[in-house]
N, C-alpha and C positions, 0 to 999 in steps of 0.2 A: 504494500500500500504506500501513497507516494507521501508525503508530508503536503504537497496541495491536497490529495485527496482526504486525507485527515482533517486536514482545515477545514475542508468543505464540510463533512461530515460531522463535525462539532457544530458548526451553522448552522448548519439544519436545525439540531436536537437542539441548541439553544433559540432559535425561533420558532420550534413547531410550539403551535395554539397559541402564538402571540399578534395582534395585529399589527405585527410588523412583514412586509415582506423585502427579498433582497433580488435584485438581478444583475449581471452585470452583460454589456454591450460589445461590442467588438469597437475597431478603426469608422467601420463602417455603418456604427448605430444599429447592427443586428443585434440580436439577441443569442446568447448562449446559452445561457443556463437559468435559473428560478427557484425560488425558498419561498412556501409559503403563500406559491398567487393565489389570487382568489378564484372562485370556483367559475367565476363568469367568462373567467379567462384563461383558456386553454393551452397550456403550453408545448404543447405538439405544434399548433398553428402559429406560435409567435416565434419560438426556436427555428433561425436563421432566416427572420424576418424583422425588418423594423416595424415600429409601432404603428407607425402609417401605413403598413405593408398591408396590416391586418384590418384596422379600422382608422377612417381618418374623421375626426370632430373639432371642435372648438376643443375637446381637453385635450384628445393626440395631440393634437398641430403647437400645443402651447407647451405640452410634455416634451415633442420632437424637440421644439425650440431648445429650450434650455438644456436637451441633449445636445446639443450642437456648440451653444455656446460655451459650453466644459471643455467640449474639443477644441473648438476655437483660441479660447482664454489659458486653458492648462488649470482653472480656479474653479474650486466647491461652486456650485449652484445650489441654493435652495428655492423650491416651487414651491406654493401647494394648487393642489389641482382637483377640481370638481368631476366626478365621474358619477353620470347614471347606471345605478347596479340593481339588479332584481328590483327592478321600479323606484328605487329610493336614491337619494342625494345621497352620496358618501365621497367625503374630502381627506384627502388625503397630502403629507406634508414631505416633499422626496428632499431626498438628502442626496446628490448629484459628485461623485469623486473621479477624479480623471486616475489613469492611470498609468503609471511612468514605465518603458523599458528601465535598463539598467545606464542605457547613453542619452536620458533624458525627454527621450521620444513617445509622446502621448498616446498609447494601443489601444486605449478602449474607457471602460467608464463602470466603476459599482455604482449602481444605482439604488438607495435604501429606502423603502416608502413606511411613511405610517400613518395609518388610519384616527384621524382626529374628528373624527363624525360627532363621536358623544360628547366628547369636549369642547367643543364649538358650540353644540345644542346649552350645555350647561353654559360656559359663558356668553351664551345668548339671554338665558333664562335669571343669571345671574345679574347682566345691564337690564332687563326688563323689569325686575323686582326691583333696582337702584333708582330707575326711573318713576316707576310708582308712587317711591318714596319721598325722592326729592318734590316731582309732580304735587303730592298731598303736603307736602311742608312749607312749599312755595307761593299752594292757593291760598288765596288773601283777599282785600278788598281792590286787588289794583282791575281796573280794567280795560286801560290801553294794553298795547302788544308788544310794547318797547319796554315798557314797566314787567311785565311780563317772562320778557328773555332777559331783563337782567336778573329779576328776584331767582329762575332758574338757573341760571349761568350761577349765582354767586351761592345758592343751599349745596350744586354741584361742585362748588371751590374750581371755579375755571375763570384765569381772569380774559377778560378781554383781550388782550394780545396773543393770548392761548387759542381761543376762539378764534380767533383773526384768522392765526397760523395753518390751523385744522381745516376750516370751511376754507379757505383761498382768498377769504373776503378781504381790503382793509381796517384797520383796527379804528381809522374811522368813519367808515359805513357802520360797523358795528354800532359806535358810539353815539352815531344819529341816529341810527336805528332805534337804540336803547332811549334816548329823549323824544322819542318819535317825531323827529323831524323830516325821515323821507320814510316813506312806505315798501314794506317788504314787499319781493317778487317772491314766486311759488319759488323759484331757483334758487334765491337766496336763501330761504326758511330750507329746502331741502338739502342745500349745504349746511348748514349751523346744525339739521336735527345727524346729518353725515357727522359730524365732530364731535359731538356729544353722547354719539351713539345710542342712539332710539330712532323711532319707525318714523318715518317721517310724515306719515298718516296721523299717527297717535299726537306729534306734536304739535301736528297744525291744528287739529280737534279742540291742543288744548291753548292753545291762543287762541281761536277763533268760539 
């Protein structure tokens, strides 16, 4: 048995039943080998195929990419990347490694994915509840809409220049915004509720 093939096989046994999986790629973005894919994805069809070979979408073409760019650059890539699987959204966060001959020349690429589906669901659910919070600590008697995103901006401890930063706005639009001296557009209010992270549905609800 070879000391690669041992490698390998420790791999394995320490990622089976974890949502981790590993691949690594050739020169040419093929596929050689697999730890752990998932069952939607067959790896008879993707061995000594590239990604695109087998299915090409908005997540391939975006996974191809930053296979490309490792090769390109010789430098870690991290993605994450959205895949519909058994009808459900699952996100996944690749971990992208070049890999060196011994004279410096870049052969191929490990590729290490993990599945952050529930973690994302929970720190979804975890701004949601934050939002609620600050939302009901916020409501008060004001009822301009400038009055409004400041009392929330300031229960959330986000100062204005912060806010600026996040939404792309300047710090003073903001500012006018907040004495209500020019009127928000739906783009604006859907950048600020982007920064602050909540729906941007639920924000305007609650200004409005």
């Amino acid at each position: 048995m070879t000391k690669e093939w041992r490698r390998l096989r420790l791999l394995n046994s320490v990622l089976k039943d974890k949502p981790i999986f590993f691949a690594r790629l050739d020169k040419d973005l093929k596929y050689q080998f697999f730890y752990n894919l998932h069952p939607d994805f067959h790896d008879l069809l993707l061995i000594g195929n590239s990604i695109l070979d087998v299915t090409e979408n908005d997540s391939t073409i975006r996974l191809y990419k930053a296979y490309k760019k490792t090769l390109e650059t010789g430098e870690q890539q991290v993605k994450f990347v959205t895949f519909s699987i058994d009808s459900k959204i699952a996100t996944y966060k690749f971990i992208l490694d070049p890999i060196f001959d011994v004279d410096g020349t870049i052969n191929g690429i490990d590729s290490m994915a993990i599945d952050i589906t529930d973690i994302l669901e929970q720190f979804t659910a975890i701004k949601e509840e934050r939002f609620d919070y600050c939302l009901n600590k916020s409501k008060s008697c004001f009822d301009n809409i400038g009055e409004k995103i400041k009392s929330l901006r300031q229960v959330m401890d986000i100062s204005q220049s912060e806010l600026a930063r996040k939404s792309t706005l300047s710090q003073s639009y903001i500012s006018s915004l907040e004495r209500d001296e020019v009127n928000p557009t739906i783009t604006s209010l859907k950048l600020i509720a982007k920064a602050i992270n909540v729906d941007p549905k639920k924000f305007i609800n609650y200004l409005y």
